[in-house]
C-alpha positions as CSV (number, residue, x, y, z in Angstrom):
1,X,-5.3,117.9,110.0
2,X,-2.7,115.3,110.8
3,X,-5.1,112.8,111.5
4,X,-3.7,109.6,110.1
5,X,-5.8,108.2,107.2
6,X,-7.1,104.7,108.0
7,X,-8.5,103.0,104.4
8,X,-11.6,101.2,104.4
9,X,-12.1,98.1,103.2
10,X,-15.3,98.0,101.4
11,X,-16.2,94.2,100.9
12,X,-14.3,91.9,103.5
13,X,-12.3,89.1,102.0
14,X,-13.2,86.4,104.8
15,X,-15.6,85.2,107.3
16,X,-16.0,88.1,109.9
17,X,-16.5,87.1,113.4
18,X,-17.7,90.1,115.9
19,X,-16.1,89.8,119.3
20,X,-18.3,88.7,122.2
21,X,-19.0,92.2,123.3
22,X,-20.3,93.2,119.6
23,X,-22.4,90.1,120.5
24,X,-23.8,90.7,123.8
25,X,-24.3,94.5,123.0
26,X,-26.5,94.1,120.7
27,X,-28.5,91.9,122.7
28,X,-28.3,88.5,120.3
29,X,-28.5,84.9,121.0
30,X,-25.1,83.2,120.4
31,X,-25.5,80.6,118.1
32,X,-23.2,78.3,116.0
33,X,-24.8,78.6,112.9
34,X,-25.1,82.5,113.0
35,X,-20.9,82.2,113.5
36,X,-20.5,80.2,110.4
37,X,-22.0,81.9,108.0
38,X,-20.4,81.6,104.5
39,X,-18.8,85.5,103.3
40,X,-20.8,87.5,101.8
41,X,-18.5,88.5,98.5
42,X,-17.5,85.2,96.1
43,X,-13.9,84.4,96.3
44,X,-11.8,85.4,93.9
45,X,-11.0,83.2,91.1
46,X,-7.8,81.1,91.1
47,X,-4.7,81.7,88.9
48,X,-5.2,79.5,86.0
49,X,-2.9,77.5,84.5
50,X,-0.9,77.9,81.6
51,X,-1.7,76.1,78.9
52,X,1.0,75.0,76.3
53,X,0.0,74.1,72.8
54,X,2.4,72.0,70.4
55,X,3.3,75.5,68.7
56,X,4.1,77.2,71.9
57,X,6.3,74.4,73.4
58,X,8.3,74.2,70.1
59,X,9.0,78.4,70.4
60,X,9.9,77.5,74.0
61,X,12.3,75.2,73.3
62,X,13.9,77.0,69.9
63,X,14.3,80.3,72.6
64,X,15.4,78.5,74.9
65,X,18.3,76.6,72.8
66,X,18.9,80.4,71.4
67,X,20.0,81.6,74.5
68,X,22.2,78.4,75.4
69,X,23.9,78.8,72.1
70,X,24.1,82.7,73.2
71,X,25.4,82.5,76.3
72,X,27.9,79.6,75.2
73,X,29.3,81.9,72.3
74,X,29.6,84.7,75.3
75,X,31.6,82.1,77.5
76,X,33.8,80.9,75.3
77,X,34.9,84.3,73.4
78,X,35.6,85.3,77.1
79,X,37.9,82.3,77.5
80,X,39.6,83.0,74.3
81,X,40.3,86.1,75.1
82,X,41.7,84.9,78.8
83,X,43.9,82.3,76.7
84,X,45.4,84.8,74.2
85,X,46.1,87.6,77.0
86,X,47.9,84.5,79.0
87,X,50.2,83.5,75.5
88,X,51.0,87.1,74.8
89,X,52.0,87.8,78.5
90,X,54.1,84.5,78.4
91,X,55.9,85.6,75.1
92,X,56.6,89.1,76.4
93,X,58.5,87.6,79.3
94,X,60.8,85.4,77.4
95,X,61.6,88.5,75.0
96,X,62.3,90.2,78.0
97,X,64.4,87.8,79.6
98,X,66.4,87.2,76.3
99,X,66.7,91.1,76.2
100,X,68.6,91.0,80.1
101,X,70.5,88.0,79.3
102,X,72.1,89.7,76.1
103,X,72.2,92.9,77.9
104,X,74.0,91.2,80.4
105,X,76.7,89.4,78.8
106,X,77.6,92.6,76.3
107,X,78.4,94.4,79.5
């Protein structure tokens, strides 16, 4: 019941090769050209490659401008934003330190 499971492998991938004892128990000659025997399942087929036509490299390169333009607009909207926060908090602190020095001097 709690047996571990062990899956089998239905058609090898590769070139099998017994161990001796598989060998010698069954009683067979050793020979080299019984050990290089070519698998018995075709390999599997290659990825191929990708093949670009003159329409598919010019909607490549329009999405790929598109998202430099994007991400360039995202950038510097974030650095405008960085720029204006820095002015404001700069002209709050002279307003401020006008306000003290006036408070100052009435007293």
């Amino acid at each position: 019941m709690l047996r571990p499971r062990i899956p089998v492998n239905p058609s090898p991938t590769g070139i099998v090769t017994p161990h001796t004892s598989v060998i010698e128990s069954r009683h067979e000659p050793s020979t080299p050209a019984a050990a290089n025997h070519a698998p018995t399942t075709p390999a599997a087929p290659g990825r191929l490659p990708v093949q670009l036509t003159p329409g598919s490299t010019v909607a490549l390169a329009a999405a790929g401008g598109a998202v430099v333009l994007v991400v360039g607009a995202v950038l510097v909207s974030m650095l405008l934003a960085v720029a204006i926060t820095g002015v404001s908090l700069a002209v709050v602190a002279v307003v401020l330190r006008l306000l003290v020095k006036d408070l100052q001097r009435g007293l």
